[in-house]
MOPAC internal coordinates of N, CA, C and O (Angstrom, degrees):
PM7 1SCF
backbone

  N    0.0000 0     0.00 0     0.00 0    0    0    0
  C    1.4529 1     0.00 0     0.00 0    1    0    0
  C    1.5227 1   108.98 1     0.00 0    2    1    0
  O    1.2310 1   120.30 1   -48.82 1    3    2    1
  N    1.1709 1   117.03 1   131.18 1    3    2    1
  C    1.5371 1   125.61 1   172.93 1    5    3    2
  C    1.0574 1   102.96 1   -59.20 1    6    5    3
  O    1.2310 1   121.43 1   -37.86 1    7    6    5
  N    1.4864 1   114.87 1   142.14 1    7    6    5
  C    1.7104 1   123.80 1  -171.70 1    9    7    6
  C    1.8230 1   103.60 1   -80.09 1   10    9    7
  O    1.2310 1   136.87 1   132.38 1   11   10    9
  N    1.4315 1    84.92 1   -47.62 1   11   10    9
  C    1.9043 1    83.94 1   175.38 1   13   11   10
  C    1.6103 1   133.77 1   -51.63 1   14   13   11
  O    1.2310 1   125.88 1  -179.27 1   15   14   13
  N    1.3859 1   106.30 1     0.73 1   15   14   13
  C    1.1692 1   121.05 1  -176.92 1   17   15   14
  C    1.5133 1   105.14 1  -115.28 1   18   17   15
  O    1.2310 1   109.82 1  -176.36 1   19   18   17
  N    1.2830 1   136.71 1     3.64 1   19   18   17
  C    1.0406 1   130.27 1  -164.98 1   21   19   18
  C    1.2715 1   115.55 1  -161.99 1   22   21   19
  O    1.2310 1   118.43 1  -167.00 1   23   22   21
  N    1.5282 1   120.60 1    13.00 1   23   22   21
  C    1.4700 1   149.18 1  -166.75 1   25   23   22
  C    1.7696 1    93.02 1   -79.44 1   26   25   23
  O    1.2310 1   121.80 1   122.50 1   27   26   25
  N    1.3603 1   114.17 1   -57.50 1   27   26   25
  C    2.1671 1   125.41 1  -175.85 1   29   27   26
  C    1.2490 1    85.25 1   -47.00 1   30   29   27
  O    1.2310 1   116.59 1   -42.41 1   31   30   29
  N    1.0839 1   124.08 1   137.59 1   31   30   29
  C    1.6719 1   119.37 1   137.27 1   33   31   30
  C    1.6920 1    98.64 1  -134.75 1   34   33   31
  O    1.2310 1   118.72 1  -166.03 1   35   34   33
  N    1.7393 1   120.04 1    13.97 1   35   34   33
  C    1.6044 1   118.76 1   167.46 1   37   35   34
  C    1.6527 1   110.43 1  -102.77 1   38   37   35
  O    1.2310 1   120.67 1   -80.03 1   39   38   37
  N    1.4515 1   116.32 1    99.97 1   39   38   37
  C    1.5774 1   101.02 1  -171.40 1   41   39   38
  C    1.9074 1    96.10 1  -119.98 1   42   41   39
  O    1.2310 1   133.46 1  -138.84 1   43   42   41
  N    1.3649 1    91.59 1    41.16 1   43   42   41
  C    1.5548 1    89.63 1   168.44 1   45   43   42
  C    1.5918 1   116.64 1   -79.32 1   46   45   43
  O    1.2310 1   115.73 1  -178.45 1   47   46   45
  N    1.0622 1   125.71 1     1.55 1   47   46   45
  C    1.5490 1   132.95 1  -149.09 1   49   47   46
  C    2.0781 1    80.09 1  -103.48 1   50   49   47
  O    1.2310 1   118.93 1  -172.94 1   51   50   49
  N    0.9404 1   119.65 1     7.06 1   51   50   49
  C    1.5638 1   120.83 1   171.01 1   53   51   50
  C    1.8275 1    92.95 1   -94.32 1   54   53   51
  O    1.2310 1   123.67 1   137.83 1   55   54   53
  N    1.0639 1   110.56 1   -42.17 1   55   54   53
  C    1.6660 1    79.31 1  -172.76 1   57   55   54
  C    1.3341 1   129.84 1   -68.22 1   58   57   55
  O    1.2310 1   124.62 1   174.94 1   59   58   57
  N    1.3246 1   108.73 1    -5.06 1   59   58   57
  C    1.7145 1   115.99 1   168.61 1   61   59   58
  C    1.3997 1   101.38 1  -121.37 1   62   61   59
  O    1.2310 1   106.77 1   178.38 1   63   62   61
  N    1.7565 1   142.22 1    -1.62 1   63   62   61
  C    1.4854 1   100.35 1   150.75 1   65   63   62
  C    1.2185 1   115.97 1  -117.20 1   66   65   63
  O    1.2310 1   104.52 1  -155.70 1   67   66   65
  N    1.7313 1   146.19 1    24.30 1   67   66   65
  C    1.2521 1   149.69 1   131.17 1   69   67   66
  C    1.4046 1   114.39 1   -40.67 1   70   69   67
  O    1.2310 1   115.24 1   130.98 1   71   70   69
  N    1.5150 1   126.63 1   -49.02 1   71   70   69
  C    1.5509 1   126.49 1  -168.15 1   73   71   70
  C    1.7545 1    85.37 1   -79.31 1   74   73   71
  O    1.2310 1   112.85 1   109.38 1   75   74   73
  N    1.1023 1   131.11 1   -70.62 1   75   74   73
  C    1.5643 1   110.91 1   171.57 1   77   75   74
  C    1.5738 1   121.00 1    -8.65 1   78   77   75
  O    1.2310 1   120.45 1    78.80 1   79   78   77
  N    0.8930 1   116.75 1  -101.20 1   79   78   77
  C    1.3427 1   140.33 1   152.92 1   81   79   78
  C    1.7328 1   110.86 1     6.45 1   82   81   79
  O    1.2310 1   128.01 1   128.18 1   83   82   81
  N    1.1697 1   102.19 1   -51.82 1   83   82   81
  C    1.6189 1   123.28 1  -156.06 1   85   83   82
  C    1.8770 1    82.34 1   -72.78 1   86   85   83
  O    1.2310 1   123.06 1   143.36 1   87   86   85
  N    1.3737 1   111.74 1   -36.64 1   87   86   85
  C    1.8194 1   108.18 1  -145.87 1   89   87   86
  C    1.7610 1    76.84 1  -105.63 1   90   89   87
  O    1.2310 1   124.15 1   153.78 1   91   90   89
  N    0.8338 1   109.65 1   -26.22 1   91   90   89
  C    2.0010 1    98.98 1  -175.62 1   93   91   90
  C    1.5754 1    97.88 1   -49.27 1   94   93   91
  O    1.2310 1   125.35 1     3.28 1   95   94   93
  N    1.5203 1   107.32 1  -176.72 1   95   94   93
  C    1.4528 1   158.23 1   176.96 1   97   95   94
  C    1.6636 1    98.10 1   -79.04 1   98   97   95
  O    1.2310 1   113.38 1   153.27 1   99   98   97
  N    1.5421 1   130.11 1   -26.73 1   99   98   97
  C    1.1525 1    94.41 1  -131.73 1  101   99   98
  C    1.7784 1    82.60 1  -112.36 1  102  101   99
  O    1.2310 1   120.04 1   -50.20 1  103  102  101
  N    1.6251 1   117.53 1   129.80 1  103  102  101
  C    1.2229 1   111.47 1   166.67 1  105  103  102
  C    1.4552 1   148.97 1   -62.79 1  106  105  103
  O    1.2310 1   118.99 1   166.68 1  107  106  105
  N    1.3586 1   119.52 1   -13.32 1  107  106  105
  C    1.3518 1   120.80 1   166.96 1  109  107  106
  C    1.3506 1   103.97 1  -139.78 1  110  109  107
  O    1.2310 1   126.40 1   -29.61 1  111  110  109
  N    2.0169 1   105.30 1   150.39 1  111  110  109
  C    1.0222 1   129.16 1  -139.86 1  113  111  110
  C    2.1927 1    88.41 1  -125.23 1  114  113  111
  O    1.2310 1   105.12 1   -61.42 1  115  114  113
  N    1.0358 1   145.15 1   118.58 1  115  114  113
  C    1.3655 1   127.88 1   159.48 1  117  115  114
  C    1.0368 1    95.08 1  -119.83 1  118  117  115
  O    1.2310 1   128.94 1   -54.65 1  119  118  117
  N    1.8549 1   100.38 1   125.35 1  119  118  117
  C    1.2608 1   128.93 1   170.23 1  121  119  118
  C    2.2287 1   120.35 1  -105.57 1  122  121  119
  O    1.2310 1   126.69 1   -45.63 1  123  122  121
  N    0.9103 1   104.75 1   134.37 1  123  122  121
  C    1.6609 1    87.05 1  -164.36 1  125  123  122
  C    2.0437 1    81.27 1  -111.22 1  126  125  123
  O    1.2310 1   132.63 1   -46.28 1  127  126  125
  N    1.5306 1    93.21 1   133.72 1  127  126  125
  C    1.3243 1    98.91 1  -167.31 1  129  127  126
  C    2.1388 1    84.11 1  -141.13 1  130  129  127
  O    1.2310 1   115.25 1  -174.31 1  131  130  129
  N    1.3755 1   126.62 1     5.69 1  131  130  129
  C    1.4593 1   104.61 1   171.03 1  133  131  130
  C    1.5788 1   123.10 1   -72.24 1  134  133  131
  O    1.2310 1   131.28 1   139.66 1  135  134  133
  N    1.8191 1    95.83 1   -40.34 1  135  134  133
  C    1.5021 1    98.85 1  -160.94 1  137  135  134
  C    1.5471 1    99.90 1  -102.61 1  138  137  135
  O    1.2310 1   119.44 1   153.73 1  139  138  137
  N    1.5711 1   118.66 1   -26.27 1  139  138  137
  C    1.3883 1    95.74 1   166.31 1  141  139  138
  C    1.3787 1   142.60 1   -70.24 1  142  141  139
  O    1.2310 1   124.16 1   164.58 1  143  142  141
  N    1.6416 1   109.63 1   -15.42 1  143  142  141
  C    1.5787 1   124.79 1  -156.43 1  145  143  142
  C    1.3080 1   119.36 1    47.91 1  146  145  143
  O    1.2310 1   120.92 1  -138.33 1  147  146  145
  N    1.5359 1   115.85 1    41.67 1  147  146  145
  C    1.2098 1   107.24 1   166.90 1  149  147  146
  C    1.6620 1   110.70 1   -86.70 1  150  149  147
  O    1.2310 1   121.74 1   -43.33 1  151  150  149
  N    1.7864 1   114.28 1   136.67 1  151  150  149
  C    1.6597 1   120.27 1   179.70 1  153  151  150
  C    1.3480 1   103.39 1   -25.80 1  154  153  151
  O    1.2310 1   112.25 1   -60.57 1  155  154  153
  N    1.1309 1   132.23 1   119.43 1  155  154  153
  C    1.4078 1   132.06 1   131.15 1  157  155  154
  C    1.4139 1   117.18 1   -13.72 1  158  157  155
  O    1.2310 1   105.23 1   118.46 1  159  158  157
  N    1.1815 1   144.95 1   -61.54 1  159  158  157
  C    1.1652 1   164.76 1   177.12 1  161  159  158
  C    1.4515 1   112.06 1   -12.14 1  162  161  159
  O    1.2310 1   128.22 1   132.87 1  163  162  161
  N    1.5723 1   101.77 1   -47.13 1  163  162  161
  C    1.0816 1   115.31 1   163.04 1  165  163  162
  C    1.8243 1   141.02 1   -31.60 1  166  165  163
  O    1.2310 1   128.33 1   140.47 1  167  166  165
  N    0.7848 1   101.56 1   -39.53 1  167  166  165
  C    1.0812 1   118.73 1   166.32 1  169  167  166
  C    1.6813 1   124.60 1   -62.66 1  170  169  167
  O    1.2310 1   114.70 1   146.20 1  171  170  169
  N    1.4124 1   127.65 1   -33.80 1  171  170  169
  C    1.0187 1   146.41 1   177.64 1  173  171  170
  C    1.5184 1   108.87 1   -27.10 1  174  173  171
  O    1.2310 1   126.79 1   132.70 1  175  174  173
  N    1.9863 1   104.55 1   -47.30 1  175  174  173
  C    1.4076 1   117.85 1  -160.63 1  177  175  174
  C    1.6983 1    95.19 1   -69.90 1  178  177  175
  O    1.2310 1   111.12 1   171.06 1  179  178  177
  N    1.2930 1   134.31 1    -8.94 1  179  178  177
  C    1.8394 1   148.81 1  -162.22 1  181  179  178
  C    1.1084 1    99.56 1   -88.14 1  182  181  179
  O    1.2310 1   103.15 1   160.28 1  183  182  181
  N    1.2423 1   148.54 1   -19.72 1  183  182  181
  C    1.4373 1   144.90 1  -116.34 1  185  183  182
  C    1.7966 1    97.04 1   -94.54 1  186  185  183
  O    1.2310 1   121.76 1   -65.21 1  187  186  185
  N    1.2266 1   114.24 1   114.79 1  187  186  185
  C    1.3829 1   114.20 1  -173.47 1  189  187  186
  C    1.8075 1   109.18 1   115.96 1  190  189  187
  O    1.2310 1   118.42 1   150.08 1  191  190  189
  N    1.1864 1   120.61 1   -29.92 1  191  190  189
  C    1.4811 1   138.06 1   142.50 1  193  191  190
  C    1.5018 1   129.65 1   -37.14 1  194  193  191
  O    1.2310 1   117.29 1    -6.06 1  195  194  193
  N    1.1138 1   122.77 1   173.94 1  195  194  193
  C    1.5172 1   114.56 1   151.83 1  197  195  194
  C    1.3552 1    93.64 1  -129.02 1  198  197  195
  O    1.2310 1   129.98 1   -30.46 1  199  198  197
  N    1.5249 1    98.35 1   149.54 1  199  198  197
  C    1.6097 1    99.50 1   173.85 1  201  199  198
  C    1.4831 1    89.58 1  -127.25 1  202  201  199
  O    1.2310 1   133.41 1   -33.67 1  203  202  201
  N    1.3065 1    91.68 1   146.33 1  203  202  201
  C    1.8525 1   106.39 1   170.02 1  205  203  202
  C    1.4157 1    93.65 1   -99.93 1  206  205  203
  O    1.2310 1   110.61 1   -44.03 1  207  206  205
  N    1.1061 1   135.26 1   135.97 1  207  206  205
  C    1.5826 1   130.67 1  -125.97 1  209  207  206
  C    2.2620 1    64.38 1  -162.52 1  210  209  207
  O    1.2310 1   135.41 1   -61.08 1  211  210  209
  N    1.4479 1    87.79 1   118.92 1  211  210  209
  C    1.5004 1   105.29 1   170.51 1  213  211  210
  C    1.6538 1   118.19 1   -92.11 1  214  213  211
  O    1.2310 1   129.94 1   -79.39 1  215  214  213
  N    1.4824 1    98.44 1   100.61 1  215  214  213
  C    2.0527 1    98.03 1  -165.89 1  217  215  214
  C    1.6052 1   104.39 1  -115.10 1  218  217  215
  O    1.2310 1   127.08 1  -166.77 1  219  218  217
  N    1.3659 1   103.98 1    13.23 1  219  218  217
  C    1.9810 1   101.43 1   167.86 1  221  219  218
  C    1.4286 1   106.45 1  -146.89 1  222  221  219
  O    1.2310 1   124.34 1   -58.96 1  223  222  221
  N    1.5210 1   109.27 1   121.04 1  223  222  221
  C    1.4052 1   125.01 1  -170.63 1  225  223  222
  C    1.5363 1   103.91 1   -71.90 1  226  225  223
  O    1.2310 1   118.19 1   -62.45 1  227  226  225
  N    1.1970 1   121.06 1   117.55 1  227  226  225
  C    1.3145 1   133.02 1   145.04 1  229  227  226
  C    1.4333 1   140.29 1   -31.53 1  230  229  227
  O    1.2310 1   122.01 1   133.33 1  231  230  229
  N    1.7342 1   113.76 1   -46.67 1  231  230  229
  C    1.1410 1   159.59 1   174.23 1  233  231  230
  C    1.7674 1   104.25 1   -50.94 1  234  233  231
  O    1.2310 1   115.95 1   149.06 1  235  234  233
  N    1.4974 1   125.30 1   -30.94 1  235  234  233
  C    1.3539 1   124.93 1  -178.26 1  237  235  234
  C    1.9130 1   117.45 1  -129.57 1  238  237  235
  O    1.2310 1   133.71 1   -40.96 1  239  238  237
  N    1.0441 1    91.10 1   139.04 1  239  238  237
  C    1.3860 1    87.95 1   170.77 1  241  239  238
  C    1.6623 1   122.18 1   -49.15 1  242  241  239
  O    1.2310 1   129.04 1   136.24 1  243  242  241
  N    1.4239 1   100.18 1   -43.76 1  243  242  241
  C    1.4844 1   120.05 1  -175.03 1  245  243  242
  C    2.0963 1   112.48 1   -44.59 1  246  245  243
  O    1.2310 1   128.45 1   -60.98 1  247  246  245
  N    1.7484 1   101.33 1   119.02 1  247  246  245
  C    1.2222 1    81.74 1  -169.82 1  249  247  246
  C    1.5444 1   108.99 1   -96.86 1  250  249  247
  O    1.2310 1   114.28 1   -42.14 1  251  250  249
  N    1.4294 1   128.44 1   137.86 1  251  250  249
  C    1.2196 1   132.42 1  -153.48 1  253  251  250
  C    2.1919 1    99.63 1   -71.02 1  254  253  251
  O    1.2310 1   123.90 1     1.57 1  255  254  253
  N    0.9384 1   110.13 1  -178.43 1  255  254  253
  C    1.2998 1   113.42 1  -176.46 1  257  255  254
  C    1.5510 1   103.41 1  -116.11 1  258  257  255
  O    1.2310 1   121.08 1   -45.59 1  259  258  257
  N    1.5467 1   115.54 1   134.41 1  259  258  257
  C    1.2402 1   124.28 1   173.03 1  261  259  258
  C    1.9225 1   110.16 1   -21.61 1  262  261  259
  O    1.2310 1   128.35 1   127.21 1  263  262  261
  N    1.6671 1   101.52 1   -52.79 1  263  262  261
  C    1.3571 1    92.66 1  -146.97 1  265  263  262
  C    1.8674 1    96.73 1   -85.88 1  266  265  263
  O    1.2310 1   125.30 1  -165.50 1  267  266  265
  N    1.6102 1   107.42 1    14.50 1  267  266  265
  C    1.1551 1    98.25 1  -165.85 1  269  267  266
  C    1.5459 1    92.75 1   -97.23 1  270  269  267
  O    1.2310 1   120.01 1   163.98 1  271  270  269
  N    1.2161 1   117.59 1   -16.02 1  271  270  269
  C    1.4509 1   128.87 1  -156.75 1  273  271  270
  C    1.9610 1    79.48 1   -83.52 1  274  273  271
  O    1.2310 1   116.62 1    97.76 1  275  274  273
  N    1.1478 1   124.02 1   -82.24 1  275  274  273
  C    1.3999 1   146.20 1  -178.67 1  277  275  274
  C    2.1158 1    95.92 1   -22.89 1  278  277  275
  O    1.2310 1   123.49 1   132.82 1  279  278  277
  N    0.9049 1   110.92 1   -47.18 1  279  278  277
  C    1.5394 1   113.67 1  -170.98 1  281  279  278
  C    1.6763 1    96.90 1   -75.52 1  282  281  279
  O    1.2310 1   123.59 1   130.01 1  283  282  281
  N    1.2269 1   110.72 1   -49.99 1  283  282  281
  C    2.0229 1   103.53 1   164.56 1  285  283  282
  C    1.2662 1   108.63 1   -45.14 1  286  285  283
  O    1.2310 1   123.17 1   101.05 1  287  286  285
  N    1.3493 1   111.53 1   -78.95 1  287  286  285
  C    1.7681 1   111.39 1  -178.45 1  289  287  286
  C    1.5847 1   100.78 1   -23.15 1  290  289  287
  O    1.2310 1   127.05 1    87.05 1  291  290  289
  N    1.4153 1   104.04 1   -92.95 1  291  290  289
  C    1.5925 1   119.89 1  -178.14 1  293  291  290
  C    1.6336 1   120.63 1   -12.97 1  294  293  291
  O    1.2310 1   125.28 1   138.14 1  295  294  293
  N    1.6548 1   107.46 1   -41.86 1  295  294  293
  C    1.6752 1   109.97 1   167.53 1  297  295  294
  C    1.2535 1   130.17 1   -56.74 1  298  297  295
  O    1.2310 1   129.86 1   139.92 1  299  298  297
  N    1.6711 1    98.60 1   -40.08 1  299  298  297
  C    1.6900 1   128.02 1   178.09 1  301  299  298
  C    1.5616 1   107.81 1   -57.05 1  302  301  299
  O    1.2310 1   118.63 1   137.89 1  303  302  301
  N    1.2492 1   120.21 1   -42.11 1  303  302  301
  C    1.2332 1   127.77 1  -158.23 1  305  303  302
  C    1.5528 1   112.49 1   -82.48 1  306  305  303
  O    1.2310 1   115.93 1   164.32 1  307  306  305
  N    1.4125 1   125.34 1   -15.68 1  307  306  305
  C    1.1667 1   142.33 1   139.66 1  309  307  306
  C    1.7529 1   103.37 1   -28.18 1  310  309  307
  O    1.2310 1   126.34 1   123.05 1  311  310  309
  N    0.9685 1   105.42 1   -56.95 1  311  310  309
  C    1.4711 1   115.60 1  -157.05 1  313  311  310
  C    1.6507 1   130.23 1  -100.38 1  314  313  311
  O    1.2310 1   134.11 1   169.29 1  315  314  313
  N    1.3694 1    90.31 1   -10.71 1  315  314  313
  C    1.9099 1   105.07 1  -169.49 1  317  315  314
  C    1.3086 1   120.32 1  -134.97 1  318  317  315
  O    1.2310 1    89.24 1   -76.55 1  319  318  317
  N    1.3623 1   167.90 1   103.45 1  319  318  317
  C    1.7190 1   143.22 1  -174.06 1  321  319  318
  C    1.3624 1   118.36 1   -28.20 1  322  321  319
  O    1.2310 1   116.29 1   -14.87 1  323  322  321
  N    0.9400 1   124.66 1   165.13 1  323  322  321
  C    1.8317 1   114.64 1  -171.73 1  325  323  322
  C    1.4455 1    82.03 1  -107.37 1  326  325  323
  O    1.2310 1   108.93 1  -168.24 1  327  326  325
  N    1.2029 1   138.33 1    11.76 1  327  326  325
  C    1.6112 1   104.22 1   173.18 1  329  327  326
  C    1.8398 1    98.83 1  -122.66 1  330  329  327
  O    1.2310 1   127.52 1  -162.34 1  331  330  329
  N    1.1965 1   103.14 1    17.66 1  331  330  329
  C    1.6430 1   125.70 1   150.16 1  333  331  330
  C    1.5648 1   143.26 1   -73.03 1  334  333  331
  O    1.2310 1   137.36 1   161.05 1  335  334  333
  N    1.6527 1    83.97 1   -18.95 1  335  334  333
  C    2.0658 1    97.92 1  -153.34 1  337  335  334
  C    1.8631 1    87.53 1  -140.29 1  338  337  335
  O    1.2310 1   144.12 1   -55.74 1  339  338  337
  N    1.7947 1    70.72 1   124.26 1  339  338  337
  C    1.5976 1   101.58 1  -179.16 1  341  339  338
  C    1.6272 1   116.56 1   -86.70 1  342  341  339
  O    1.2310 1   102.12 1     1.79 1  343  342  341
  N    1.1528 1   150.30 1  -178.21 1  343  342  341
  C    1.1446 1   116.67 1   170.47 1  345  343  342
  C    1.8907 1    75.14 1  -140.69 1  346  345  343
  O    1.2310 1   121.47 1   -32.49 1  347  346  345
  N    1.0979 1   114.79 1   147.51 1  347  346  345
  C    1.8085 1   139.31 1  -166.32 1  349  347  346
  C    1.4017 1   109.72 1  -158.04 1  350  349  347
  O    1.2310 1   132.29 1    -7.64 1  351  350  349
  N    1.2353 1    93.87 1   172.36 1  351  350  349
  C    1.6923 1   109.97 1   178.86 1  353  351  350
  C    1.6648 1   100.59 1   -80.70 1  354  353  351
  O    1.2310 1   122.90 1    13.26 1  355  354  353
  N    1.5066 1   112.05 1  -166.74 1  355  354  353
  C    1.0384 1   118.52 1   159.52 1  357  355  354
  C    1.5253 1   123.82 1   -91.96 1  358  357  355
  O    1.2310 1   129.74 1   160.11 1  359  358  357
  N    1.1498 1    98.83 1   -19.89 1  359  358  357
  C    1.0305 1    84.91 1  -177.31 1  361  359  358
  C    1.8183 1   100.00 1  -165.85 1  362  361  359
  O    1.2310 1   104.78 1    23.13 1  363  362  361
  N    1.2401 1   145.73 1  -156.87 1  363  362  361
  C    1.5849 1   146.35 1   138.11 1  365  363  362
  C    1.0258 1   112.26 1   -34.35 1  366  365  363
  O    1.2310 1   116.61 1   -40.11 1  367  366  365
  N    1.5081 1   124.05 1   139.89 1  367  366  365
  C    1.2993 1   132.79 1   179.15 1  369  367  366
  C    1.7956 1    99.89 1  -102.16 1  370  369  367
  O    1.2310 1   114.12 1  -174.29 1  371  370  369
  N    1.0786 1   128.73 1     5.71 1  371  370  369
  C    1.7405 1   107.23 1   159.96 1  373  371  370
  C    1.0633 1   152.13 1   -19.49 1  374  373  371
  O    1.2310 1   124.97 1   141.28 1  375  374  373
  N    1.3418 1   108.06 1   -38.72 1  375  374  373
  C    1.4363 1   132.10 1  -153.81 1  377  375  374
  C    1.8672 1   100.13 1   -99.14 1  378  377  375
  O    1.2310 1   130.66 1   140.56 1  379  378  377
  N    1.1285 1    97.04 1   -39.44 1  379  378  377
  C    1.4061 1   107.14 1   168.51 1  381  379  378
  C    1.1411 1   144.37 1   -11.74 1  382  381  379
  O    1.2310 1    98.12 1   -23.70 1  383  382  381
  N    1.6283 1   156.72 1   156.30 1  383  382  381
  C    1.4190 1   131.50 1   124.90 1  385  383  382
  C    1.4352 1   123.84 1   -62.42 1  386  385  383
  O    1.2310 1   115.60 1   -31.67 1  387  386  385
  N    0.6769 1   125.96 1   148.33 1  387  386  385
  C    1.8218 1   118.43 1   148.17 1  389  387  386
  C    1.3714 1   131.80 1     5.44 1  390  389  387
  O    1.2310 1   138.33 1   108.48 1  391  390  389
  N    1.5665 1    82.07 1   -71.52 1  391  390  389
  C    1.8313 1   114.55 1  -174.87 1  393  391  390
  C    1.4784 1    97.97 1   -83.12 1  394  393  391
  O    1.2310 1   102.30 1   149.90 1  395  394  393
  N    1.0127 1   149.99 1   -30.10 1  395  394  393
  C    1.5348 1   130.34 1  -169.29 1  397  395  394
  C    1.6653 1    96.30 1  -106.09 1  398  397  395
  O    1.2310 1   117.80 1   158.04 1  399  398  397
  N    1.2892 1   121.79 1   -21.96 1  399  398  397
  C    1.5394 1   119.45 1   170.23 1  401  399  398
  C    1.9925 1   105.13 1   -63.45 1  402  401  399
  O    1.2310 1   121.78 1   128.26 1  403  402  401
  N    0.8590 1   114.20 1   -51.74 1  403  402  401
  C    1.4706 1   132.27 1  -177.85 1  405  403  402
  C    1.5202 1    97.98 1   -59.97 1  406  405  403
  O    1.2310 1   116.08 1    98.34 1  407  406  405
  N    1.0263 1   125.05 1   -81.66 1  407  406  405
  C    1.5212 1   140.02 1   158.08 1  409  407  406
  C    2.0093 1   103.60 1   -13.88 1  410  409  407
  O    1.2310 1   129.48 1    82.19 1  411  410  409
  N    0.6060 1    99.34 1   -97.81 1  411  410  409
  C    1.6566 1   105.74 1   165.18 1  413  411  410
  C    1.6065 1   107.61 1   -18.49 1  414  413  411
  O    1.2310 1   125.82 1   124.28 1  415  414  413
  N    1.3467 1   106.42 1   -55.72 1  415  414  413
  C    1.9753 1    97.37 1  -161.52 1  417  415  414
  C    1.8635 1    89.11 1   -87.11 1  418  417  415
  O    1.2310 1   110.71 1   159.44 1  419  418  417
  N    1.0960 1   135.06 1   -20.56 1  419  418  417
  C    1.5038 1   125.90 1   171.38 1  421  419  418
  C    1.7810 1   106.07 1   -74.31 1  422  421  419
  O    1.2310 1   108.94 1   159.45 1  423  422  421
  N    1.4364 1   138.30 1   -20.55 1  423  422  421
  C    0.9171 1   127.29 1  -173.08 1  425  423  422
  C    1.8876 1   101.64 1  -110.19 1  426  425  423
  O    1.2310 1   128.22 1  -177.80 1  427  426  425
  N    1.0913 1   101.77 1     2.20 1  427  426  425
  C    1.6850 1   105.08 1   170.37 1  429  427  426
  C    1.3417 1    94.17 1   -98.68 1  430  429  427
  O    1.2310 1   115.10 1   132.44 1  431  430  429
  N    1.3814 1   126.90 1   -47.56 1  431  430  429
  C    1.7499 1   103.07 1  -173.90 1  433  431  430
  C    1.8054 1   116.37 1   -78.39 1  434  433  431
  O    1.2310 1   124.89 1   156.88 1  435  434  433
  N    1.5472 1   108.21 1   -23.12 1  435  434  433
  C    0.9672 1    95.03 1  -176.20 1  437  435  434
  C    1.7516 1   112.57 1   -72.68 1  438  437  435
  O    1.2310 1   120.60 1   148.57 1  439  438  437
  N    1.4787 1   116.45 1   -31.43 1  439  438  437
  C    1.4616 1   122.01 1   163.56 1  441  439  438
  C    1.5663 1   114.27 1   -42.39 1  442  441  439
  O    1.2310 1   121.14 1   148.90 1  443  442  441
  N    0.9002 1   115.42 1   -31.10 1  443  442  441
  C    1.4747 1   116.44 1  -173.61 1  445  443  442
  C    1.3282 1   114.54 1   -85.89 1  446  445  443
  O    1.2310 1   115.53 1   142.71 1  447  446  445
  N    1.4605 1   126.09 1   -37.29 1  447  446  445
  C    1.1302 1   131.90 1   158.39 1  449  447  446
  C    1.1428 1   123.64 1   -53.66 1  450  449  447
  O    1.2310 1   120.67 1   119.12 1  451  450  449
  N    1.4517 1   116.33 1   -60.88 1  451  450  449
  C    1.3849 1   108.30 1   170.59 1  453  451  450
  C    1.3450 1   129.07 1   -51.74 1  454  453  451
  O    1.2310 1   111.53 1   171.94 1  455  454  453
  N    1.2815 1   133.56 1    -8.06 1  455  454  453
  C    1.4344 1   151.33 1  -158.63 1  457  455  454
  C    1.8022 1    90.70 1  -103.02 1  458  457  455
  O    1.2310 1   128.50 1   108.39 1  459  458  457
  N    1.6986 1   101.23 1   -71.61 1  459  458  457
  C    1.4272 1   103.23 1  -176.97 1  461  459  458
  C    1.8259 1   105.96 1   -54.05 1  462  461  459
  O    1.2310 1   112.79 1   162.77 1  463  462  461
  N    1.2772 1   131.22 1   -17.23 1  463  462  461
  C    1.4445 1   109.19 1  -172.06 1  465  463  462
  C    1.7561 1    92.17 1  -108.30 1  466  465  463
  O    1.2310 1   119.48 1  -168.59 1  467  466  465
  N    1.1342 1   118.59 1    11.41 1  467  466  465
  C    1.5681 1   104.30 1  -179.98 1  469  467  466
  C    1.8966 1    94.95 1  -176.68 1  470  469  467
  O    1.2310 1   130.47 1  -109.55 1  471  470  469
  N    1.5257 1    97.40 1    70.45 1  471  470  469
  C    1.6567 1    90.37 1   157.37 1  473  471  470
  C    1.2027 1   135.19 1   -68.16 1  474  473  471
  O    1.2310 1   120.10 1   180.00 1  475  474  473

């Protein structure tokens, strides 16, 4: 795992700039919640937003599994309208190979599908 992706482990600095955010102008919110493990929950304070809600870590070669991507979404949805919440990477895929960049965008759409045909 890339260290730069996993270096935060303080993501309290959301409880004073999410409620910002929430009262702004500005309509979408991307939050990257694969590689940090920050609660989903988070998001709650968005509600009326869209959040592009980050459910495949960038940070590893390892390519996540459809249904693992679909069980992120699925947490989110606790917390947001589903016709609010985007489902994205965490972040740019640059850093990537090929094969685990590719890998990644087939297990983000297929997560999403499975979600949209069975939330």
């Amino acid at each position: 795992m890339k260290r730069w992706k996993t270096a935060n482990t303080d993501w309290s600095h959301y409880e004073d700039t999410l409620p910002l955010l929430a009262t702004s102008s500005i309509d979408q919110v991307s939050i990257e919640t694969a590689a940090s493990g920050v609660d989903v929950s988070v998001i709650e304070t968005l509600r009326g937003k869209d959040v592009l809600l980050g459910v495949v870590d960038v940070g590893t070669e390892t390519v996540e599994s459809a249904e693992t991507v679909a069980g992120r979404l699925r947490a989110a949805l606790r917390y947001i309208d589903p016709g609010h919440l985007f489902a994205c990477t965490d972040c740019g895929m640059m850093p990537l190979s090929r094969r685990a960049a590719e890998g990644k965008l087939r297990a983000l759409a297929g997560g999403a599908a499975l979600v949209n045909t069975n939330p």
